[in-house]
C-alpha beads as a LAMMPS data file, in Angstrom:
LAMMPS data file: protein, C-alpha beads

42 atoms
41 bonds

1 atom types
1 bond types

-500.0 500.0 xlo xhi
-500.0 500.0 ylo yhi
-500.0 500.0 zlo zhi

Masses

1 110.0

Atoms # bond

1 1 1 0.363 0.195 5.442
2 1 1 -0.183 -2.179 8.184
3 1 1 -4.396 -2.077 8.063
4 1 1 -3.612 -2.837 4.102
5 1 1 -1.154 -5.816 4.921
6 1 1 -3.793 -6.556 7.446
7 1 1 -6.587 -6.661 5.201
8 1 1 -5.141 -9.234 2.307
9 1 1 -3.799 -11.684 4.473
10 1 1 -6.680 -11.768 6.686
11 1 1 -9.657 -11.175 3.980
12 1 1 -8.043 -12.403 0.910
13 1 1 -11.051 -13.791 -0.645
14 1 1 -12.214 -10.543 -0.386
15 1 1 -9.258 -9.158 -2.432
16 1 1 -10.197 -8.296 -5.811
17 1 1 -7.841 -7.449 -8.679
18 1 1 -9.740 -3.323 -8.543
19 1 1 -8.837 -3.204 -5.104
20 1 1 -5.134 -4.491 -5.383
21 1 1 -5.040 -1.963 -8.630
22 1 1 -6.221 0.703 -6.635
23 1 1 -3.411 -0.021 -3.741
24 1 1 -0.751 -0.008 -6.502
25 1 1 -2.063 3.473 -7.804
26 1 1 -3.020 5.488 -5.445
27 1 1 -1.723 4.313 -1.962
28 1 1 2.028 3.255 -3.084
29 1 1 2.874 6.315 -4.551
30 1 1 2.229 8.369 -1.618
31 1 1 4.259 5.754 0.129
32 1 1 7.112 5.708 -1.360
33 1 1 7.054 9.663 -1.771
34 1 1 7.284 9.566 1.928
35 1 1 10.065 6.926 2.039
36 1 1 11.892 9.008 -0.245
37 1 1 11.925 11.751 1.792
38 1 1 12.719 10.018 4.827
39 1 1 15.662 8.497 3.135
40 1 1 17.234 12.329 2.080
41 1 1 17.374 13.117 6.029
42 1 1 19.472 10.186 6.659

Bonds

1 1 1 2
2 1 2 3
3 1 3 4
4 1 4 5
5 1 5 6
6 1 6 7
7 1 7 8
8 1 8 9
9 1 9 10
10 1 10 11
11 1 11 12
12 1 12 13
13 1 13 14
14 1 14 15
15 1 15 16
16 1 16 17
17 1 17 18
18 1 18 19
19 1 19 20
20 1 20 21
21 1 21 22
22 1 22 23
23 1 23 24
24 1 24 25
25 1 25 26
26 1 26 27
27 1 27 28
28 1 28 29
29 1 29 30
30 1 30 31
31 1 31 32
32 1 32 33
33 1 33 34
34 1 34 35
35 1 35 36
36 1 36 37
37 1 37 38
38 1 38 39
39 1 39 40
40 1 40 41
41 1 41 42
């Protein structure tokens, strides 16, 4: 998460509506499936 946060504040001109598409399918579900578990052990 931090090498993606990384990336568009750094190389934002390189940031292209695929790529922020592609972050909002692929990687942020498999975030938030982790938060989710993290959050039922608490």
């Amino acid at each position: 998460m931090a090498a993606a946060g990384n990336f568009y504040r750094h190389n934002y001109e390189d940031v292209t509506p695929r790529r922020v598409w592609k972050t909002l399918r692929e990687d942020l579900p498999l975030l938030r499936a982790a938060i989710d578990q993290e959050l039922k052990h608490t």
